[in-house]
C-alpha positions as CSV (number, residue, x, y, z in Angstrom):
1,X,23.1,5.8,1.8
2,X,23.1,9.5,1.9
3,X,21.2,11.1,-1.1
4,X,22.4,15.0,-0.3
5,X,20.3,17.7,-1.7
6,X,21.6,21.6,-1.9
7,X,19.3,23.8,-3.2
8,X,20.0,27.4,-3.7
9,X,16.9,28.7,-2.1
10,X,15.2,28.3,0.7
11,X,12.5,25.4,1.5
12,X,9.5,26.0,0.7
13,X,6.4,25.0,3.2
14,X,5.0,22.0,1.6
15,X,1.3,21.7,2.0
16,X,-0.4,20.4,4.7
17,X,-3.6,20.6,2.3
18,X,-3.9,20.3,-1.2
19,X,-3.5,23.7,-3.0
20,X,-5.8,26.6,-2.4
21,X,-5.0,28.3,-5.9
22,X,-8.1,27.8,-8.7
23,X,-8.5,25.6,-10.5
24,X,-7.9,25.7,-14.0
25,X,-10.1,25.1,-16.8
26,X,-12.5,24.5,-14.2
27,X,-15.7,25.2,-17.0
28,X,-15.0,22.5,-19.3
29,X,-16.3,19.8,-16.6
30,X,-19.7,19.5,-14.6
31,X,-20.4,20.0,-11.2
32,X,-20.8,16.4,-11.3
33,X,-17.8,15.4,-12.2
34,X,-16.1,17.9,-9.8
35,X,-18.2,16.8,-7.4
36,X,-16.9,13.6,-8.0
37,X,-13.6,13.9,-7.9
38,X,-13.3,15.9,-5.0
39,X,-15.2,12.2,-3.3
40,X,-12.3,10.4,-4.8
41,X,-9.7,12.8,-2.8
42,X,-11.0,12.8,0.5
43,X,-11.5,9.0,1.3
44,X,-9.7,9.6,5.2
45,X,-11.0,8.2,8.6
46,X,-8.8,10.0,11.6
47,X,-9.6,7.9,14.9
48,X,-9.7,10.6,17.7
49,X,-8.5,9.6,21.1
50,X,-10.7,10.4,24.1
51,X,-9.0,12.8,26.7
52,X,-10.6,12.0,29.4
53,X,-10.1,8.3,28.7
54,X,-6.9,7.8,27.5
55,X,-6.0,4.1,25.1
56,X,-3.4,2.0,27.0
57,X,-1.8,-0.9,26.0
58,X,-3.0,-4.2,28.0
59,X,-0.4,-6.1,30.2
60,X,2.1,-7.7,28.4
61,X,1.0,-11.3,30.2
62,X,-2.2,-11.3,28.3
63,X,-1.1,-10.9,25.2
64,X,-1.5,-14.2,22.6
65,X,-3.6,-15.8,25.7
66,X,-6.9,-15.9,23.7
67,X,-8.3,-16.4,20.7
68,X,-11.7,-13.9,19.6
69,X,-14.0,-14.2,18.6
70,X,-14.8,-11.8,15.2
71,X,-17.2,-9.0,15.8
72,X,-20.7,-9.6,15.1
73,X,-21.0,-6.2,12.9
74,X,-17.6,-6.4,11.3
75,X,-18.5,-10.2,10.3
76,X,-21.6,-8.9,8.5
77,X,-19.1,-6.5,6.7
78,X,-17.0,-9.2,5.8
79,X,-19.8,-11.5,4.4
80,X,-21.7,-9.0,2.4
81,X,-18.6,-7.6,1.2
82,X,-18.1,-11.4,0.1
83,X,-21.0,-11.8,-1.4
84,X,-20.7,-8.8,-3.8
85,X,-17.1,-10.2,-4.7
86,X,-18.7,-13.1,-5.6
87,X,-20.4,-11.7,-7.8
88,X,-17.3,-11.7,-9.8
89,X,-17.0,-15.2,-9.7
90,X,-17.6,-16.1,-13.5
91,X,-16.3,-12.8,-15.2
92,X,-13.2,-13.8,-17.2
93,X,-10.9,-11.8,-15.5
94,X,-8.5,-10.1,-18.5
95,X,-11.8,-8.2,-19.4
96,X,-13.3,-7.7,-16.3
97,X,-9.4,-6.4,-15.8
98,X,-10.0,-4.0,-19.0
99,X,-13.5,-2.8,-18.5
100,X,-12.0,-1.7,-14.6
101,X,-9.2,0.0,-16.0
102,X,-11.9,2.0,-18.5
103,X,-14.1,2.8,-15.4
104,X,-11.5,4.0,-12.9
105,X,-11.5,7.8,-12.4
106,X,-8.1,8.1,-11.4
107,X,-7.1,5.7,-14.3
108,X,-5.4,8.5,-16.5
109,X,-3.4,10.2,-13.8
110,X,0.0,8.0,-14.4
111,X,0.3,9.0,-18.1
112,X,-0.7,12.4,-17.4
113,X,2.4,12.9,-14.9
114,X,4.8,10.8,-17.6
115,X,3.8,13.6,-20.0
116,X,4.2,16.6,-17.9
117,X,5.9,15.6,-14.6
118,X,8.3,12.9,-16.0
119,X,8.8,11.6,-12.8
120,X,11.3,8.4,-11.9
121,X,9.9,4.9,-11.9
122,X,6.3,6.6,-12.4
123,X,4.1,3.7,-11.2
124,X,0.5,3.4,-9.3
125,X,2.9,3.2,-6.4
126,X,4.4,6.2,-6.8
127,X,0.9,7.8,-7.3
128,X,-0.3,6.5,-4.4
129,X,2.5,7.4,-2.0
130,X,2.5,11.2,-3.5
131,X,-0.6,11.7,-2.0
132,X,0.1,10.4,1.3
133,X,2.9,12.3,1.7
134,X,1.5,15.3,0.4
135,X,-1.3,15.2,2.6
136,X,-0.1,13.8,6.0
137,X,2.7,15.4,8.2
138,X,5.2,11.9,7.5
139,X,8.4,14.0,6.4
140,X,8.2,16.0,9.8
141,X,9.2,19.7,10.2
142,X,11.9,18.3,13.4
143,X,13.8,16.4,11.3
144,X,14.5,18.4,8.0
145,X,14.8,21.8,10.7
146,X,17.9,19.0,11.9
147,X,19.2,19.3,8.4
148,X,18.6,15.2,7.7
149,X,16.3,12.9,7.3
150,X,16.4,9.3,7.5
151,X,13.8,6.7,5.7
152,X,13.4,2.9,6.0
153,X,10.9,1.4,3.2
154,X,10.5,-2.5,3.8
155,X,8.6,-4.3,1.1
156,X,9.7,-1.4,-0.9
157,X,10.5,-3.3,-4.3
158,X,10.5,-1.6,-7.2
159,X,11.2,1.4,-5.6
160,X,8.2,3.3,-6.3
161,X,7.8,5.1,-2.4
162,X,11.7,6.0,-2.6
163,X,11.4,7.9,-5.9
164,X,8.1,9.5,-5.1
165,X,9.6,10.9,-1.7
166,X,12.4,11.8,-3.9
167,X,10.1,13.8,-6.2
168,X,8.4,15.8,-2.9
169,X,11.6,16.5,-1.1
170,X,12.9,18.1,-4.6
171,X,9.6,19.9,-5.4
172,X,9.7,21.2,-1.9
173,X,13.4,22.9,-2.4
174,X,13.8,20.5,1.3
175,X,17.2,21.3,1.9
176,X,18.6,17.9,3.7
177,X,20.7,15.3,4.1
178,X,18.6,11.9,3.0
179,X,19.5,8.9,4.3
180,X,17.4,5.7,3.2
181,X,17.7,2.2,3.2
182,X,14.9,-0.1,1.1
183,X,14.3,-4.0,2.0
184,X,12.2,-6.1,-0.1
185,X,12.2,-9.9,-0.9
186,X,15.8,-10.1,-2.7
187,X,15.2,-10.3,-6.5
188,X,18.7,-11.9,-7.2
189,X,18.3,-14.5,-4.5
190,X,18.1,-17.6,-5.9
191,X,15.9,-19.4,-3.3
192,X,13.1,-17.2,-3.4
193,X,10.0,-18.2,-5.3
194,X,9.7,-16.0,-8.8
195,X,6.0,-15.3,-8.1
196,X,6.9,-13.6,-4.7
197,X,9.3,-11.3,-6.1
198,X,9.5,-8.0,-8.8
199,X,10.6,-9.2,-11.7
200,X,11.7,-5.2,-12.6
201,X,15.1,-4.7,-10.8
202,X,15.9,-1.6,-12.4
203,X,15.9,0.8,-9.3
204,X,17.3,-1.7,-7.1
205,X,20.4,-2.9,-9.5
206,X,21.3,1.2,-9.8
207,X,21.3,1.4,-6.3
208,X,22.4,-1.9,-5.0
209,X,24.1,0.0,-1.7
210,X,21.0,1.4,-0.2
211,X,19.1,-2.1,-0.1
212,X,19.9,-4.4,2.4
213,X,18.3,-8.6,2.4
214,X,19.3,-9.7,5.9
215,X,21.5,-12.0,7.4
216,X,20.5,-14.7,4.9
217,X,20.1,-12.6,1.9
218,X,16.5,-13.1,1.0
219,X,15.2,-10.0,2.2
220,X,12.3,-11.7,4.4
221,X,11.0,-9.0,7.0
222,X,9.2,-11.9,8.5
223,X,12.5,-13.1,10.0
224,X,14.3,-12.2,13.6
225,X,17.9,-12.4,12.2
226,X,17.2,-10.2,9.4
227,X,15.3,-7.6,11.4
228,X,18.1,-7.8,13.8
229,X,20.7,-6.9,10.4
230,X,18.3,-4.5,9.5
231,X,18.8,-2.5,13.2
232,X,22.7,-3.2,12.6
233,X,22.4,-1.7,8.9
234,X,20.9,1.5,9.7
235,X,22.3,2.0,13.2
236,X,24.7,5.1,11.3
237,X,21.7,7.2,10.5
238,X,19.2,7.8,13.8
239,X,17.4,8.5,14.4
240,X,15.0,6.9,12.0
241,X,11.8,9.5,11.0
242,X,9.9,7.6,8.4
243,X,9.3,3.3,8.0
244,X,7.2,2.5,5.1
245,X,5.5,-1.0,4.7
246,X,3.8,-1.8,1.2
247,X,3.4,-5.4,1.5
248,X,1.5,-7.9,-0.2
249,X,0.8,-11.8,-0.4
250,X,-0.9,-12.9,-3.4
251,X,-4.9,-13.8,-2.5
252,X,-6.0,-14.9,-6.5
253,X,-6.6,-18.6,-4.9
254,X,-9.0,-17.1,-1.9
255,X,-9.8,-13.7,-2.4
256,X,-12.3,-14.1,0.1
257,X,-10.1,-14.5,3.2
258,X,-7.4,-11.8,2.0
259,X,-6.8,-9.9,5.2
260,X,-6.4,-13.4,7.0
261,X,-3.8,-14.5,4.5
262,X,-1.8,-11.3,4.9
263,X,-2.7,-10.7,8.8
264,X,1.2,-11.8,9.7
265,X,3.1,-10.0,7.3
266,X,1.4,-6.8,8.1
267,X,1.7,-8.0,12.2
268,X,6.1,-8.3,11.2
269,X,5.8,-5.0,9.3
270,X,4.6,-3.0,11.9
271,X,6.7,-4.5,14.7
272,X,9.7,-3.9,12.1
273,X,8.7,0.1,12.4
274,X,8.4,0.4,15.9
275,X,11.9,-1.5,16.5
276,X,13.3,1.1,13.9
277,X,11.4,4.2,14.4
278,X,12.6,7.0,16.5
279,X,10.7,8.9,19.1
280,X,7.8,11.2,16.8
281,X,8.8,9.1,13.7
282,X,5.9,8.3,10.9
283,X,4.8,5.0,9.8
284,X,3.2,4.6,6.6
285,X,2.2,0.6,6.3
286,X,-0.7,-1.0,3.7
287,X,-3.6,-2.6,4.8
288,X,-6.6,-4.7,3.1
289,X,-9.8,-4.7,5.1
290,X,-9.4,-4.3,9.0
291,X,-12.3,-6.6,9.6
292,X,-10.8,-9.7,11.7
293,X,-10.0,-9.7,15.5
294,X,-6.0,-9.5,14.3
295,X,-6.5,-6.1,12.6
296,X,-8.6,-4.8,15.3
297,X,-5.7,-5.3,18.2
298,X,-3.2,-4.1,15.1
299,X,-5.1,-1.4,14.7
300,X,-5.2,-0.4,18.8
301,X,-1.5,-1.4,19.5
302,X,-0.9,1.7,16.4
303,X,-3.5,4.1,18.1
304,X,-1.5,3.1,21.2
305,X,1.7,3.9,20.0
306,X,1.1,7.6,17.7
307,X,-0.2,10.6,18.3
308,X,-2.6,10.3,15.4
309,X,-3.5,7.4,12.9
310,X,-5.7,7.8,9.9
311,X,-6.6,5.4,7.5
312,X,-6.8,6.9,4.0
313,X,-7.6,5.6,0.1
314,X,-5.4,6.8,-1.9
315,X,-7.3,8.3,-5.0
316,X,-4.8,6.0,-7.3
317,X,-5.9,3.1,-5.5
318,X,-8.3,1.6,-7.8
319,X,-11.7,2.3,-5.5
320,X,-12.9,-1.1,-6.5
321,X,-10.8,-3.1,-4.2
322,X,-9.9,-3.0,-0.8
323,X,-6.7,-1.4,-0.4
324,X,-6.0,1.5,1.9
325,X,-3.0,3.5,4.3
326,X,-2.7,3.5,7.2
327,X,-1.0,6.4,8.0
328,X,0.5,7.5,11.8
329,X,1.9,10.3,13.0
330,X,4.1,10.9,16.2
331,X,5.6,8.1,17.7
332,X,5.9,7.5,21.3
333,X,9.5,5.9,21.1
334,X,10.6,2.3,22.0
335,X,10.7,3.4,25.5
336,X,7.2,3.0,26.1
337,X,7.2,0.0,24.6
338,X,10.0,-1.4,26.8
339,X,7.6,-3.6,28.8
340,X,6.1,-5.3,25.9
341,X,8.7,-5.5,22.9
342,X,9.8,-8.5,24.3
343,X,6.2,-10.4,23.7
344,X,5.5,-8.8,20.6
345,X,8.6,-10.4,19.5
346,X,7.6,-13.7,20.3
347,X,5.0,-14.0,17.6
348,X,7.8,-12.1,14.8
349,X,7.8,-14.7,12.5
350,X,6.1,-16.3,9.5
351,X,3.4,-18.7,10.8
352,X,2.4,-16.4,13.4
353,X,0.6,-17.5,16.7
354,X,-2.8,-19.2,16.7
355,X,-4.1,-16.7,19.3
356,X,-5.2,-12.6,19.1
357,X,-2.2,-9.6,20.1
358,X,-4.9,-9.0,22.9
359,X,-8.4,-10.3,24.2
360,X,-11.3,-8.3,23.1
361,X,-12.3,-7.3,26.0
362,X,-9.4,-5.4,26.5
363,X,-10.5,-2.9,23.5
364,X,-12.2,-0.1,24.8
365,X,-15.6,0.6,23.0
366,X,-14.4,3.8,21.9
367,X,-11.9,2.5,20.1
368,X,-13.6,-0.7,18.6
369,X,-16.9,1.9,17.8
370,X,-14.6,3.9,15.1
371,X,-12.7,1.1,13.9
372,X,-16.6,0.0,13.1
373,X,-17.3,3.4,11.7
374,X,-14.0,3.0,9.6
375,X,-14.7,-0.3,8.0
376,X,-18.3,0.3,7.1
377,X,-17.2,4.0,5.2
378,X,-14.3,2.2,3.0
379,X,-15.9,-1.4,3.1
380,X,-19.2,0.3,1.0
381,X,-17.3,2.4,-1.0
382,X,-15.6,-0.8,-2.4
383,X,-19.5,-3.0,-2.4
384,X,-20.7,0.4,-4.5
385,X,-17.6,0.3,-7.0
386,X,-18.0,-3.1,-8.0
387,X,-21.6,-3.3,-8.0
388,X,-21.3,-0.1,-10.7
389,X,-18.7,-1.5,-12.3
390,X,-21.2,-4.9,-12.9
391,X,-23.7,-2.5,-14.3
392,X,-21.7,-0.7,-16.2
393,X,-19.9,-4.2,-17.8
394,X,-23.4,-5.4,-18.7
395,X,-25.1,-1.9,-19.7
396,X,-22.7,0.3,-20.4
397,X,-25.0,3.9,-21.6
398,X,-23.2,6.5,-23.8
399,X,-23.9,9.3,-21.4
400,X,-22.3,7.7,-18.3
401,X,-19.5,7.0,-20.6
402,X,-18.8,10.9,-21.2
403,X,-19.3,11.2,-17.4
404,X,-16.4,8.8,-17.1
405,X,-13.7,11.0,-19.4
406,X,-14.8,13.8,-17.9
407,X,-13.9,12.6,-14.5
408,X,-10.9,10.7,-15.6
409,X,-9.5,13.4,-17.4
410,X,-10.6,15.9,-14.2
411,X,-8.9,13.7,-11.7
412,X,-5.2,13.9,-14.0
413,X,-5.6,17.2,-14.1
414,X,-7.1,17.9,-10.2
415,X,-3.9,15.3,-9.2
416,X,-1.1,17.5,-10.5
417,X,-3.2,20.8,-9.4
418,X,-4.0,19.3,-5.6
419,X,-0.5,18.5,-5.0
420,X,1.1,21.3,-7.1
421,X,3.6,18.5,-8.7
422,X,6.3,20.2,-11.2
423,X,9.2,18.5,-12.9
424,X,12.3,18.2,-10.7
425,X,15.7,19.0,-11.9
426,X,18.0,15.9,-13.4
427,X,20.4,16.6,-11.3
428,X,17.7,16.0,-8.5
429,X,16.6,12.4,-9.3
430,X,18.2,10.1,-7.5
431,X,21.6,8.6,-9.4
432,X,21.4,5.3,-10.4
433,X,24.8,3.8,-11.7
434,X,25.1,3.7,-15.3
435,X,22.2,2.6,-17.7
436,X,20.3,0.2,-15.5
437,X,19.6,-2.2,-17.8
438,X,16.9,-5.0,-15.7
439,X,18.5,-8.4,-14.8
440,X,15.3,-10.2,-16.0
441,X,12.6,-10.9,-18.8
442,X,9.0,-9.9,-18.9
443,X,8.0,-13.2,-19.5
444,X,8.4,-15.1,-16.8
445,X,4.9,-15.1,-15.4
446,X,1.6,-16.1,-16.9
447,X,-1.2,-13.3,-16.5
448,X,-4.1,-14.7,-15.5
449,X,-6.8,-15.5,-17.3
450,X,-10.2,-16.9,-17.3
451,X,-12.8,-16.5,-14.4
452,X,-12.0,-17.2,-11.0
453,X,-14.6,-20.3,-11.0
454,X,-13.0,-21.6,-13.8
455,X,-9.7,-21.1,-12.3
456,X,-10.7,-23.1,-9.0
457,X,-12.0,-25.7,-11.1
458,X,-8.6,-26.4,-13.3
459,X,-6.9,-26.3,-10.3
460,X,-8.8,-29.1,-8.5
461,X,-8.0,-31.4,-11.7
462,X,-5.4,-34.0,-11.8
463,X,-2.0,-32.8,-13.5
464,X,-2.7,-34.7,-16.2
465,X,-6.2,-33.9,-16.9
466,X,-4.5,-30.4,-16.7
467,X,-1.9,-30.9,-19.5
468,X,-4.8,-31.9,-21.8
469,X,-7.6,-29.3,-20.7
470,X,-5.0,-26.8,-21.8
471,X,-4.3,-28.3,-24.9
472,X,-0.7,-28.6,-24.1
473,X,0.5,-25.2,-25.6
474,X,-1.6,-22.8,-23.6
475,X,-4.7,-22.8,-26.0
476,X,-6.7,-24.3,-23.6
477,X,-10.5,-23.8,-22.8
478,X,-9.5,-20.5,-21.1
479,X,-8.1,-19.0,-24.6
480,X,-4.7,-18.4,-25.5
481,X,-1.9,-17.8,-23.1
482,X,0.6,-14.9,-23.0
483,X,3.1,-13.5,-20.7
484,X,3.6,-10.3,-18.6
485,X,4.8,-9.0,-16.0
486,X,2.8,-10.6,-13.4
487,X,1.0,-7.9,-9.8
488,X,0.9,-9.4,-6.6
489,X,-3.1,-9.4,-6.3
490,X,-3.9,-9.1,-9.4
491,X,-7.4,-10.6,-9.4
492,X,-8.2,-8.3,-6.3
493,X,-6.3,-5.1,-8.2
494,X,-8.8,-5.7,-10.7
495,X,-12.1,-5.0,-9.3
């Protein structure tokens, strides 16, 4: 598991802060555009902790005794954030898919770093996690200063976060020993569903030793036993300074309850971190919107737990849907949690418990007065994303068009500047036994296609009626078929 890097000089102090050097060929865009793009960089809320006032866990014999209510402000959130979804309700969802990949600002970074960075497994993922760990404190001066670094990264598959953290601790000359261990739904496990797993195993097959899948081999992180393996498994490299959690369930057949649908894998991911962090350890875990009661007491058992939490957009995470990190800092250790691990545990597993971590009442309004703050500043940047996005699909101008290559070509360029990203040596990516050749084919999923009313009407038809509405051979009344490599959230990654 131990991924040793000598360097011969000394580490460099990686930034805190994105680069203070200028910028180059800063004249050939607008103030606009820079404008812009500095917007799509700074999407952070930081939730600041009274002094005087101090957030406490409740009593561990109230937790799961009540079910909330949803707050009145966050459930107007949630309904007109709805509603402007909806509005995507008949757009056929390969273009709508194109047109949003045209529109995004940051939608030229990735090729930009394959022709000039040439990083491993280069992916949005590995985008996305480059700029939280460039920008938050989550590979902590304590542990490299101990000369290693250990890293757990559960719903890690590909391997996108590992390779990316590779990339920083190599551009940064951090002189370590690297310890990490990735967990994901097993890809070679026979039992679990295709459409649940990656079908792109080439990280994972290279480094087969690093991963572990539990007691049972299918990698669930919603299960007891295989958290308790997981403990076992790593219990050689403590303590443990960074957990990542990417998760995902996919929400194509009811996009409009997303953060209900994946409420417990998130609840099992962050329990998983605080059994395996040590004491000031990171977490880095993805979230969807934070509008339900069961995101709010997530959200407060976190800000219980850290020093600091922030919630933060990646600029690689397309702006048009509602994906974000949540991102914290300094953990208390499983000490403080002694009195209340034991009922968190209760409710590890994957049906989850009918009831809310806490009551309401129980959140202090200066917590539950940010976390409104926090959902109305990312909940209209996505409402004013889409809604452009509509009136660009149906009256698209030639000048916002050059508007839109200036900023995407300023963002690849601000990307690689703001995080001053250089190749890394070959001898410095991490070694993947012989020429990983992936296990699988790229067609064993169908993309989607068609709208998503069209969609939830084929699907309410008898099989069938199915057979012939499709013709049979996939040339049905939603257009020809073909195969890809199918995205967990695809229709949501798409807005």
């Amino acid at each position: 598991m131990s991924h040793k890097r000598p360097h011969p000089s000394p580490r460099q102090p990686y930034p805190k802060q994105h680069s203070n050097k200028p910028r180059p060929r800063r004249q050939q865009f607008t103030q606009d555009v820079w404008d812009e793009t500095e917007r799509l960089f700074s999407k952070t809320f930081s939730f600041q902790k009274p002094e005087d006032d101090p957030w406490r866990l409740p009593p561990a014999k109230v937790f799961f005794t009540n079910q909330n209510q949803p707050f009145p402000q966050l459930l107007e959130m949630k309904e007109e954030l709805n509603r402007v979804k909806g509005l995507l309700s008949d757009k056929e969802i390969r273009s709508w898919h194109e047109h949003t990949n045209q529109t995004n600002r940051a939608g030229k970074v990735i090729s930009h770093l394959k022709q000039t960075i040439h990083p491993q497994l280069c992916t949005q993922a590995w985008c996305k996690f480059h700029e939280i760990v460039s920008t938050f404190p989550i590979v902590s001066d304590a542990a490299v200063e101990s000369g290693v670094f250990n890293s757990v990264h559960v719903c890690e598959a590909p391997g996108a976060f590992i390779t990316s953290l590779n990339h920083f601790l190599a551009n940064w000359r951090v002189n370590c020993e690297w310890n990490w261990v990735g967990n994901s739904l097993n890809p070679y496990y026979e039992g679990n569903d295709l459409e649940h797993t990656i079908d792109d195993d080439r990280f994972i097959f290279g480094t087969l030793s690093n991963w572990h899948f539990g007691a049972d081999n299918t990698g669930d992180i919603m299960s007891t036993e295989n958290l308790r393996h997981l403990k076992t498994f790593v219990a050689d490299i403590q303590p443990i300074h960074l957990v990542t959690a990417d998760g995902s369930i996919d929400c194509q057949k009811n996009p409009g309850e997303q953060e209900s649908i994946v409420s417990q894998l998130h609840y099992c991911e962050v329990v998983s971190a605080l059994q395996l962090l040590g004491e000031g350890g990171a977490l880095v875990v993805k979230k969807f919107t934070m509008l339900e009661p069961s995101s709010a007491c997530l959200m407060y058992l976190l800000n219980c737990v850290f020093q600091e939490v922030h919630v933060f957009k990646p600029a690689t995470s397309k702006s048009g849907n509602s994906e974000v990190y949540v991102v914290c800092v300094g953990y208390s250790g499983q000490e403080t949690l002694a009195g209340h691990m034991d009922k968190l545990m209760e409710n590890f597993k994957p049906a989850g418990h009918e009831n809310d971590l806490f009551p309401c009442e129980t959140l202090p309004t200066t917590f539950t007065s940010q976390l409104v703050s926090c959902c109305r500043q990312f909940t209209e940047l996505q409402c004013e994303t889409i809604q452009e996005n509509l009136r660009l699909f149906d009256a698209p101008s030639e000048e916002m068009a050059e508007h839109i290559r200036q900023a995407r070509e300023c963002c690849a360029q601000e990307y690689v500047h703001r995080y001053q990203l250089r190749p890394i040596r070959k001898d410095d990516r991490i070694y993947t036994e012989a020429a990983t050749r992936s296990q699988f084919t790229s067609d064993l999923r169908k993309q989607l296609q068609g709208s998503f009313n069209e969609r939830q009407q084929l699907a309410q038809l008898p099989w069938a009626q199915k057979i012939l509405q499709d013709g049979g051979g996939g040339q049905g009344a939603m257009g020809p078929e073909r195969t890809t490599i199918a995205t967990l959230e695809v229709s949501l990654s798409s807005y």
